[in-house]
C-alpha positions as CSV (number, residue, x, y, z in Angstrom):
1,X,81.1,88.1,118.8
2,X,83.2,90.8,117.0
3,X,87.1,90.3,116.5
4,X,89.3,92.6,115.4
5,X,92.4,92.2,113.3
6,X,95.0,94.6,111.1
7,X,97.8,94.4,108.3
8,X,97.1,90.4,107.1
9,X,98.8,91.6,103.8
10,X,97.6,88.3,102.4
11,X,100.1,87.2,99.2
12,X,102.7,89.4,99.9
13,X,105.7,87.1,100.0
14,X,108.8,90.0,101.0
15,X,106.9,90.4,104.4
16,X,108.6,87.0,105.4
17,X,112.1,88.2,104.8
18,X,111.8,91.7,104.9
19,X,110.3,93.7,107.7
20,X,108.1,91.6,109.6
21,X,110.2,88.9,109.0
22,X,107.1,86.5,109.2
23,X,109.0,83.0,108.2
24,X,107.3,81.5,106.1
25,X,108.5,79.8,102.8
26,X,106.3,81.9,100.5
27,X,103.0,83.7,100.4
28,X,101.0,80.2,99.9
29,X,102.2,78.6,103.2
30,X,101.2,82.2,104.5
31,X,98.1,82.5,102.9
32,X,97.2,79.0,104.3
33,X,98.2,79.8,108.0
34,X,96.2,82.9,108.5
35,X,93.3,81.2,107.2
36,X,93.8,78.1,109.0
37,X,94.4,80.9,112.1
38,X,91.1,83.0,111.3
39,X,88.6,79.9,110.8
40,X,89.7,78.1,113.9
41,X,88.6,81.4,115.3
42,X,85.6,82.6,113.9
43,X,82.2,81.4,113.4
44,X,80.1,82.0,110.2
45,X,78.2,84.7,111.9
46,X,80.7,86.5,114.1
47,X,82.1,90.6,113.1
48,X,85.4,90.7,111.9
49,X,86.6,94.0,111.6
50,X,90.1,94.4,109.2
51,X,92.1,97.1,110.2
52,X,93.5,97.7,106.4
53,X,96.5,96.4,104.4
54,X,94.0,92.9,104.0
55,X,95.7,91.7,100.5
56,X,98.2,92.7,98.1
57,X,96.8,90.9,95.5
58,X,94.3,92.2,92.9
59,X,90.7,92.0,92.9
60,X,90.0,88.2,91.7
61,X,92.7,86.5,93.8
62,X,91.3,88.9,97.0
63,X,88.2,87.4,96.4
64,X,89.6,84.4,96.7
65,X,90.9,84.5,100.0
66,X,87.5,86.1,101.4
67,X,85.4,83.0,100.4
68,X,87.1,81.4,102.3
69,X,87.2,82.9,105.7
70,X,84.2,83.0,108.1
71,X,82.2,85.5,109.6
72,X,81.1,89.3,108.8
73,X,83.1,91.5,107.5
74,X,84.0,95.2,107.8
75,X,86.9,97.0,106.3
76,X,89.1,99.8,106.8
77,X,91.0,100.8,104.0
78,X,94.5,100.8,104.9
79,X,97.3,102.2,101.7
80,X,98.4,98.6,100.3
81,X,94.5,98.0,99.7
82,X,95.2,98.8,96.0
83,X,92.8,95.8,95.1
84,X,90.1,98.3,95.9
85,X,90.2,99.9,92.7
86,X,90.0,97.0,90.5
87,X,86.4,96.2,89.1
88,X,86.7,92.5,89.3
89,X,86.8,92.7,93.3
90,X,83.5,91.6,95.3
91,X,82.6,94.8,97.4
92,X,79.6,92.6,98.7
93,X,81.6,90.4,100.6
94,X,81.8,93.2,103.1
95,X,79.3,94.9,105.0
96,X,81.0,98.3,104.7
97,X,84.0,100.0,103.2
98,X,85.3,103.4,105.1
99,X,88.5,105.2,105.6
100,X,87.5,105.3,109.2
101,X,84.5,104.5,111.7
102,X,83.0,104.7,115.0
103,X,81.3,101.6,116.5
104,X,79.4,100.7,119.7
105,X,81.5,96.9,121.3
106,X,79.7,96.4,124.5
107,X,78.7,99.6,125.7
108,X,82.5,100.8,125.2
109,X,83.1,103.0,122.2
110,X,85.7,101.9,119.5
111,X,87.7,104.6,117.3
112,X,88.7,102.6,113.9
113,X,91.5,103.7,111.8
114,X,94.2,102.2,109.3
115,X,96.4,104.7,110.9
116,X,97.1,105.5,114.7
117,X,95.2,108.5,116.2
118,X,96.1,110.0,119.0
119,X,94.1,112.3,120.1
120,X,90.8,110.3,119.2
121,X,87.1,111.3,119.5
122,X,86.0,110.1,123.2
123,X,89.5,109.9,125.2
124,X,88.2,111.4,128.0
125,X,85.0,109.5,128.6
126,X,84.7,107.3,131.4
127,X,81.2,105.5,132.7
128,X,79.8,106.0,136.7
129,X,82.2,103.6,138.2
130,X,85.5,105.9,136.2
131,X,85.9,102.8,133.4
132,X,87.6,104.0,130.4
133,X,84.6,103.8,127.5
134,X,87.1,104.6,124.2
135,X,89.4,102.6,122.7
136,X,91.3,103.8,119.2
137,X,92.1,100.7,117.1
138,X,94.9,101.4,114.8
139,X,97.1,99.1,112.6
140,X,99.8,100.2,109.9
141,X,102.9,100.3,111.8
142,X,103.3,96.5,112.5
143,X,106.3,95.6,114.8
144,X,108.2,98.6,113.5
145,X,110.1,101.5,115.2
146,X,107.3,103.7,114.9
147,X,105.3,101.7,117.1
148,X,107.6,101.9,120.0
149,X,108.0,105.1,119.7
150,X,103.8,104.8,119.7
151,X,104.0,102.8,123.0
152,X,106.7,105.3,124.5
153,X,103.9,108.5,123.6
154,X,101.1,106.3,125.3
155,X,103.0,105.7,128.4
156,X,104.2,109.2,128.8
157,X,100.4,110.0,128.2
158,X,99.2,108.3,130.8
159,X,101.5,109.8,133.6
160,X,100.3,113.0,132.9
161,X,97.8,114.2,134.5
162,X,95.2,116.9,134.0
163,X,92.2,118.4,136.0
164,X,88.5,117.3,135.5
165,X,86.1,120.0,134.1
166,X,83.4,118.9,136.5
167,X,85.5,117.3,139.4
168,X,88.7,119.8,139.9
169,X,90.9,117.2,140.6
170,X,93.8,116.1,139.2
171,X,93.3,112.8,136.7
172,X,94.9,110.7,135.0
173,X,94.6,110.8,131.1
174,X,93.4,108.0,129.3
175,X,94.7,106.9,126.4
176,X,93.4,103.5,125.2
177,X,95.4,102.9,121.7
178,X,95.5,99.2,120.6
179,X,97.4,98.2,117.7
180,X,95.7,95.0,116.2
181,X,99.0,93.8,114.2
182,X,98.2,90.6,113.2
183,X,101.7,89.0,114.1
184,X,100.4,89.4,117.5
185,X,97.9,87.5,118.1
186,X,99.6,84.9,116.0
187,X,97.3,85.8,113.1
188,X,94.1,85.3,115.3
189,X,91.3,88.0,115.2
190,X,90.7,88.6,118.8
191,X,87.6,90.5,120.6
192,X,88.4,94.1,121.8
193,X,89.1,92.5,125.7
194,X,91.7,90.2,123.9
195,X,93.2,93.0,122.5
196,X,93.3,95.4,125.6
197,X,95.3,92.3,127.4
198,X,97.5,91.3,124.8
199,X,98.8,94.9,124.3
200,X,98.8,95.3,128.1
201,X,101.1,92.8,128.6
202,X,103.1,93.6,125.5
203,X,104.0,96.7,126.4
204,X,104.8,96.0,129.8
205,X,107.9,93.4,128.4
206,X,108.4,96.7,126.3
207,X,108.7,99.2,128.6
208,X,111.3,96.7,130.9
209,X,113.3,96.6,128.4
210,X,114.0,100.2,127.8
């Protein structure tokens, strides 16, 4: 199985008063959650793919925190990943490092990114039975402003409508973007489905609202 998850920024203690406002009573008690979270989750040998912004901690005290959790893992650098750059962090522990990739989950194409993208490579593709086959996982902008005003460009995205080079007829536009924000899923990775439900639903309550 292969989960996805984005912006853990493991040790950094103003993220439970400040911006996300996560609650906790410092980065330990955080730290100790999302593990707790991400083991109950994933098996030794199940993908995890990190979205960036994993740690704000340099290179030894990263390490750390990777020991510990399970599975296979993939990153994508995100701009708080500073621990990158320091020697003493254990590149091994993942199977790749990129900026950005392009994977295969299940016959469905996913676009990975720190940042969202929204005109991503595949939007357009759909298989025989007209099933969306992209999906752009993005992560970055947590719970902030700037990812309503993401959700309000995918909705307005999705009335439109444009007409298919080999059909003529006026269709829909897809436009697939998931933000994996760990807050979310309540610091759970979750497979691609999971995520394409829970952002579904989210912003449905969203879009109410406004």
């Amino acid at each position: 199985m292969r989960y996805y998850i984005a912006d853990c920024h493991f040790f950094h203690r103003s993220l439970n008063e400040k911006m996300d406002q996560r609650g906790f009573a410092d980065a330990e008690e955080m730290n100790e959650y999302m593990i707790q979270k991400w083991n109950h989750k994933v098996r030794p040998r199940d993908e995890v793919v990190i979205l960036g912004d994993f740690s704000m901690e340099k290179g030894e005290k990263t390490n750390e925190i990777l020991r510990r959790l399970h599975g296979r893992l993939y990153l994508i650098e995100g701009n708080h990943d500073y621990y990158l750059k320091d020697s003493d962090f254990e590149r091994e522990r993942f199977v790749w490092i990129k900026p950005y990739a392009e994977m295969k989950d299940y016959k469905r194409s996913v676009i990975l990114c720190h940042y969202p993208v929204f005109c991503y490579h595949g939007q357009y593709r759909k298989d025989q039975e007209g099933n969306d086959r992209t999906y752009m996982l993005y992560g970055h902008v947590h719970n902030s402003f700037d990812e309503v005003l993401v959700s309000r460009f995918i909705r307005e995205t999705k009335e439109a409508r444009r007409v298919n080079m080999y059909t003529r007829t006026e269709e829909p536009i897809p436009c697939n973007m998931l933000n994996c924000f760990c807050m979310y899923s309540d610091y759970e990775p979750l497979s691609l489905d999971e995520w394409i439900v829970l952002n579904q639903k989210r912003r449905e309550a969203l879009f109410r609202t406004e």
